[in-house]
Short mmCIF file of the C-alpha atoms (twelve columns), coordinates in Angstrom:
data_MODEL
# 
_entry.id   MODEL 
# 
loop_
_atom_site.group_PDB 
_atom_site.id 
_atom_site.type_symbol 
_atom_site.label_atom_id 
_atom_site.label_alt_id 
_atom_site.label_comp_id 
_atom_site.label_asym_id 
_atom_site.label_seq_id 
_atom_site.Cartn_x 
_atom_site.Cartn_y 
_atom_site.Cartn_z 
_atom_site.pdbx_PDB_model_num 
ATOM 1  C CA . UNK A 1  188.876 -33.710 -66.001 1 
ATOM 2  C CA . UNK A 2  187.984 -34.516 -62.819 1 
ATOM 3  C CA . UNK A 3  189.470 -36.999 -60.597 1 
ATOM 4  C CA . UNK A 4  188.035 -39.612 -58.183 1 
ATOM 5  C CA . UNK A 5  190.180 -41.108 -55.350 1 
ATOM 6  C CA . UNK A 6  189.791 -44.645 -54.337 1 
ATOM 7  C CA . UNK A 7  190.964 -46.425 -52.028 1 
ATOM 8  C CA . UNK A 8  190.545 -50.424 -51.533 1 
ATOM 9  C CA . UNK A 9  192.333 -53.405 -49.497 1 
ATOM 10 C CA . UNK A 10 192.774 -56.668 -50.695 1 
ATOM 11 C CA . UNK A 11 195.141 -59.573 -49.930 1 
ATOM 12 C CA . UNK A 12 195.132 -62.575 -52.289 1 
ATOM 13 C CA . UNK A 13 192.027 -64.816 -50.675 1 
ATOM 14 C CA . UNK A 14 190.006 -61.284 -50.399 1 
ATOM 15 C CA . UNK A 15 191.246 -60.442 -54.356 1 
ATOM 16 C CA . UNK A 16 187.485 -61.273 -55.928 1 
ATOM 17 C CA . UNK A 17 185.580 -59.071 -53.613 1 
ATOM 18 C CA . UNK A 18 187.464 -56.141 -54.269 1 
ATOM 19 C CA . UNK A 19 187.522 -57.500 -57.793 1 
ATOM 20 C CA . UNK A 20 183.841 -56.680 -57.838 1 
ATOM 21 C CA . UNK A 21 183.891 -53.368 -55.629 1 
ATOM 22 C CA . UNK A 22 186.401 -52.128 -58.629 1 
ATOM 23 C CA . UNK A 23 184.193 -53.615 -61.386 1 
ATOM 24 C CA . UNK A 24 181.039 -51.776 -59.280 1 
ATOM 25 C CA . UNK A 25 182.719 -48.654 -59.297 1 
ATOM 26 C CA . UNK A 26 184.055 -48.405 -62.721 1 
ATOM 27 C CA . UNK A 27 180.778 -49.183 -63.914 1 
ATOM 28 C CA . UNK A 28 179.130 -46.908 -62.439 1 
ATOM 29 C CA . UNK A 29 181.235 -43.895 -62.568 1 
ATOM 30 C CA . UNK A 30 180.325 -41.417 -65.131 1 
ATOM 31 C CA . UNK A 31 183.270 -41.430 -68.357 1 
ATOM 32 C CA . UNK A 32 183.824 -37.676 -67.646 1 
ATOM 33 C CA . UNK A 33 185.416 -38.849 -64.530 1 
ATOM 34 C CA . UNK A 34 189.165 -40.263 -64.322 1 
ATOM 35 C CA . UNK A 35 189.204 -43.082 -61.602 1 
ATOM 36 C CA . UNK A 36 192.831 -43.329 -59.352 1 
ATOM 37 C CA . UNK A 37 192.392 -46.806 -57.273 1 
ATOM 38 C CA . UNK A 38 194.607 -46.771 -54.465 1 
ATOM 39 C CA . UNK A 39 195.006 -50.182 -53.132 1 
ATOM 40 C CA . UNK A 40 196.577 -51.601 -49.973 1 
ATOM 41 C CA . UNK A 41 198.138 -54.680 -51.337 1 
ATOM 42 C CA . UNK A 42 198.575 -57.290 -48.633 1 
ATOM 43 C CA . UNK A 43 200.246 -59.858 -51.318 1 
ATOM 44 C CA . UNK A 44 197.924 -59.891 -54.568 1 
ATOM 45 C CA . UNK A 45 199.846 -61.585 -57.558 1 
ATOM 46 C CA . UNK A 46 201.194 -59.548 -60.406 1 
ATOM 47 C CA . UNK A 47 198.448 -61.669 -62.653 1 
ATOM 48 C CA . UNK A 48 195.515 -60.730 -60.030 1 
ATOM 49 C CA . UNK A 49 196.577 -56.936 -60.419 1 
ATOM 50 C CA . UNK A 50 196.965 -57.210 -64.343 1 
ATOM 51 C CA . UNK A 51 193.724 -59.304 -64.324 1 
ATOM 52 C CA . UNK A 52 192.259 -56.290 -62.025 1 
ATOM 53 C CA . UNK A 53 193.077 -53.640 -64.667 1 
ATOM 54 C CA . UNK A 54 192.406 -55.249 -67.765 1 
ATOM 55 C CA . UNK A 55 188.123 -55.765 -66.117 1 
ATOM 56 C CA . UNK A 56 187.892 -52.687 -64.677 1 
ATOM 57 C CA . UNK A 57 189.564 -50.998 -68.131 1 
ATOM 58 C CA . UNK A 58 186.476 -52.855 -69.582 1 
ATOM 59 C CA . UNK A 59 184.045 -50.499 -67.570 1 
ATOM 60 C CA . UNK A 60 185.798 -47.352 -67.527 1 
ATOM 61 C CA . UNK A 61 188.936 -46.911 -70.133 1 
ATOM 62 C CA . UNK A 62 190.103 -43.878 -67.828 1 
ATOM 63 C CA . UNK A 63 191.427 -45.850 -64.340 1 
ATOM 64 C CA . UNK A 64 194.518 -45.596 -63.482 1 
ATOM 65 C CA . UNK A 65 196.285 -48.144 -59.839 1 
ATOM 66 C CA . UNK A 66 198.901 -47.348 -57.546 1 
ATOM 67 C CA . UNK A 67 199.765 -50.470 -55.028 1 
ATOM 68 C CA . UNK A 68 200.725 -49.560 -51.708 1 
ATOM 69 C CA . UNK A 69 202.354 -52.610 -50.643 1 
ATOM 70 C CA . UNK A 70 201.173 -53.384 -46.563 1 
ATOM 71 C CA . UNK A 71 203.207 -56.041 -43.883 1 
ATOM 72 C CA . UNK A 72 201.845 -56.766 -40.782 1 
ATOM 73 C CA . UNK A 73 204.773 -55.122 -39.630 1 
ATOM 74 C CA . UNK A 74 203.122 -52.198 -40.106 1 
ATOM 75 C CA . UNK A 75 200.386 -53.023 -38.119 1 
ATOM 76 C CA . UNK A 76 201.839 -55.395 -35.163 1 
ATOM 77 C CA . UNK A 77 200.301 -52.836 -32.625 1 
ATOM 78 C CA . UNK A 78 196.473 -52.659 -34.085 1 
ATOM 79 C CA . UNK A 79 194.580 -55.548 -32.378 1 
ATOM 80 C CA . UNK A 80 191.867 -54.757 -34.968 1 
ATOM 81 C CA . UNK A 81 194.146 -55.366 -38.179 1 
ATOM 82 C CA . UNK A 82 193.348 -59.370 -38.001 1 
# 
């Protein structure tokens, strides 16, 4: 089976927009395929993230998330992070 990288950002506030993107994609994405959704978590909620999987699970029973979790730390030195 073939997989399909993903990668999407989100912090809570931005949480329904990539709710979509996911949905989108899922959707979309033939069922031969096995979606991986990388996300750079800048502080979703352990419900958003459940809610996240159980509505893109809807679209396409083969996804599988990893959360990368992201501080501004990280970032301090990027003027373009904010």
């Amino acid at each position: 089976m073939q997989q399909i990288e993903i990668g999407l950002a989100a912090n809570g506030p931005y949480f329904c927009g990539m709710l979509v993107t996911a949905c989108s994609i899922a959707k979309s994405a033939r069922k031969e395929y096995r979606l991986s959704f990388n996300i750079l978590d800048g502080g979703l909620a352990d419900e958003q993230r459940a809610f996240m999987e159980r509505r893109v699970g809807d679209f396409h029973s083969d996804s599988t998330f990893r959360y990368l979790p992201v501080n501004d730390e990280l970032f301090k030195d990027y003027p373009a992070w904010h």
